[in-house]
Structures are given as C-alpha cells and as structure tokens.
C-alpha positions in Angstrom: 0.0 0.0 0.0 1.5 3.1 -1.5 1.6 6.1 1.0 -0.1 9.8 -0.9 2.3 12.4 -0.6 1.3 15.7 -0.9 1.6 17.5 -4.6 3.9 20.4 -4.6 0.9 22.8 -4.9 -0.2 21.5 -1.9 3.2 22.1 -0.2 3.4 25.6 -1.3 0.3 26.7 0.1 0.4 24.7 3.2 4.0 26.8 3.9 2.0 30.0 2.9 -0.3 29.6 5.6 2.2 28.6 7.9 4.1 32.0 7.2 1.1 34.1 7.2 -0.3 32.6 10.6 3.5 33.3 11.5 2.7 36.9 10.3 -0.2 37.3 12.3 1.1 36.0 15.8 4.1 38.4 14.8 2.0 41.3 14.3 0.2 40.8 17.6 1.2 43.3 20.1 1.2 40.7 22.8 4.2 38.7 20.9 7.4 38.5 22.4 10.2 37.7 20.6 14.0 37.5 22.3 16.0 36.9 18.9 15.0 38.3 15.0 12.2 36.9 13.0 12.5 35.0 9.7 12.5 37.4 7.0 9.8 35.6 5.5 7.5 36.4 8.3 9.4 40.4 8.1 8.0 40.5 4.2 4.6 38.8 5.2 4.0 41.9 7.4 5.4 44.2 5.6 3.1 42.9 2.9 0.2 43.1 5.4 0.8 46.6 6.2 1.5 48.5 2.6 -2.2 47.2 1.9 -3.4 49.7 4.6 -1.0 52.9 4.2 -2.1 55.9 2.4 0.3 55.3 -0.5 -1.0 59.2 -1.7 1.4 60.2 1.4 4.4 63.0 -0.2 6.9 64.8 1.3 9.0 67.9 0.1 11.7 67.1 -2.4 15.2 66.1 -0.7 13.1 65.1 2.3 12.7 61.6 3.7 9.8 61.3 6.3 9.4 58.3 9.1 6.5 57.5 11.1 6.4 54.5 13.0 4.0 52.3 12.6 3.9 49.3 15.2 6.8 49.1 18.0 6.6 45.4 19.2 9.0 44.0 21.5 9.7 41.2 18.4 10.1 43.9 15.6 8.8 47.2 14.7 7.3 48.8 11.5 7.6 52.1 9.8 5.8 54.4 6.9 8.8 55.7 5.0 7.6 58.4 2.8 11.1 59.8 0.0 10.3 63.1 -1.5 11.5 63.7 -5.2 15.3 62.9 -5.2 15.9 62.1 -1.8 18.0 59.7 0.1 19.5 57.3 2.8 23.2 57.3 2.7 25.0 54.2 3.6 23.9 52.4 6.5 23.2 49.1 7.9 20.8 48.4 10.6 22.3 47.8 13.9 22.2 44.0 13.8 18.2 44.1 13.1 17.6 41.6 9.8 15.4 44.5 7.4 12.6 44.3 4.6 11.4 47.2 2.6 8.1 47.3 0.9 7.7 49.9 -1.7 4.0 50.3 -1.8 4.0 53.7 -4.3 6.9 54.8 -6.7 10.0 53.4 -6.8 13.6 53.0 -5.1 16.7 52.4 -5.8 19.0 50.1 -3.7 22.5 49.9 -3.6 23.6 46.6 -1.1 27.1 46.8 -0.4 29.1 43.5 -0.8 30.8 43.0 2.6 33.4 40.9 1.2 35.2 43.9 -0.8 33.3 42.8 -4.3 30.9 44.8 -6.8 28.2 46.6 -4.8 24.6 45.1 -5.7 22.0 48.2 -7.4 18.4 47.1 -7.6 15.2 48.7 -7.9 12.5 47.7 -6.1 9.4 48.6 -7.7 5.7 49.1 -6.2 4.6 46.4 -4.3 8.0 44.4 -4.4 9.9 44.2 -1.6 13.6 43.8 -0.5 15.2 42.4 2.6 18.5 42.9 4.1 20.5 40.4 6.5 21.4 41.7 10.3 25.3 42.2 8.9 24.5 44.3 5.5 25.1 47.6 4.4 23.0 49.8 1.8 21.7 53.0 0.4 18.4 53.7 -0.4 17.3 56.5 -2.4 14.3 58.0 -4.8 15.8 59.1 -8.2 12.5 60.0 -9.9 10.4 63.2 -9.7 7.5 62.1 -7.3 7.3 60.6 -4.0 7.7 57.2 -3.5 6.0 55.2 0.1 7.2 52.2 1.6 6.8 50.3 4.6 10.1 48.9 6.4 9.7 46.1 9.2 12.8 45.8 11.4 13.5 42.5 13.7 14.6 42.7 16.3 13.2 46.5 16.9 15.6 49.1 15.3 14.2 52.0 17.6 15.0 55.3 16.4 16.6 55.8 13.4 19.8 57.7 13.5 20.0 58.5 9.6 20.9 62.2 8.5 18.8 63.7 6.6 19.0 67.1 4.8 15.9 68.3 7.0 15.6 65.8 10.0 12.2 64.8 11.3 
C-alpha cells in the first residue's frame, strides 16, 4: 500500500499559511520575541501593512519622512515616505535583519558586498519588496520626480533611526 504524498501545490500553500499565521502571531502586540524573525515572516508583514498605508502620502523634495508604525518587543514597523530625489546614505541596521516594501513609486538600492566585491543596485518597484540580512550595508534613495511610500519592518526593533537627513524629522 503506497503512502499519498502531498503535490507540490499542496506544499506551497500549506507553507504559505504557515508564514502568514507566522505573520499574524508576529503582528500581535502581545508577541514577544527574544531573537529576530525569519525574514519571511518580516516581508509577510510588511506585505500586510503596505495594503493599509495611504500610499498618496508626499513629502517635500530632498526630504525623507518616518513614522512609525507598530513598536513590538519582536520587531517594529515604519511608513517611510522619500520626496523627489531624496535619500538614505550608507547604513546598515544595527544588527536588526530589514525588509522594505515599496508600496508607491520606486527606489533604488545599492547593497554593499561586505566581502570587498561589486556593490549590488536594484530597484524595487511598487509592491515588491527587499530584505536585508542583520550584517548588510546599503543605500536607499528616490531618483524620480514624485514621491515614493514604503513600509520597512525591522527584527529585532531598530528603535530610532539615527540616519541624516538634509531636513531631520
């Protein structure tokens, strides 16, 4: 007697709704978490969140404007909104693994290769998203004319950004 395995299909969607119930415990303010979620479960809220931002949001041009969104003791979440042409210089994220979701508009990524190689540029279009381990370096910025919105879930908790800006908010 032969044993049914599951079809692939069936694989795929059963690891989808383990991620997103992942996700939702994640999201939960009650969850504590002592080390850094997957970045699977990072995306999967970040996903969860750019379908409820105003993605009409703009800022000045040269500005880049943060407003947290959740503050969890497992990861928090913020609203980034990039006026025309501005940017984040080079920075990594203070050991906390990092996803960007572009919800509106477009950005352009620039990963640095630790290892002394070529630098990785990407650009991460609306509703694709982009994560970033605990140990990498990058620099974000908007090169086009409008504003661009995206959502950015850190784990564990980055806290207060300490990014320059030409006008700080």
């Amino acid at each position: 007697m032969s044993t049914a395995r599951p079809s692939n299909h069936t694989a795929a969607v059963s690891a989808d709704t383990d991620a997103r119930q992942t996700a939702a415990r994640a999201l939960h303010p009650s969850g504590r978490h002592s080390r850094a979620l997957d970045a699977g479960v990072l995306v999967a809220i970040a996903e969860g969140l750019a379908t409820v931002v105003d993605d009409s949001e703009s800022a000045a041009p040269g500005v880049v404007r943060r407003t947290r969104l959740l503050d969890t003791s497992g990861y928090d979440a913020w609203l980034i909104v990039w006026g025309a042409g501005a940017m984040a210089d080079d920075h990594d994220h203070a050991g906390s693994v990092g996803v960007v979701q572009v919800v509106a508009g477009t950005l352009t990524e620039v990963t640095a290769d630790i290892d002394g190689g070529r630098d990785i540029t990407r650009t991460i279009d609306q509703s694709r998203s982009s994560a970033l381990a605990a140990i990498g370096r990058h620099t974000l910025a908007n090169h086009t004319t409008g504003a661009c919105v995206s959502v950015h879930v850190y784990s564990p908790p980055l806290g207060e950004p300490t990014l320059t800006d030409p006008e700080p908010t």
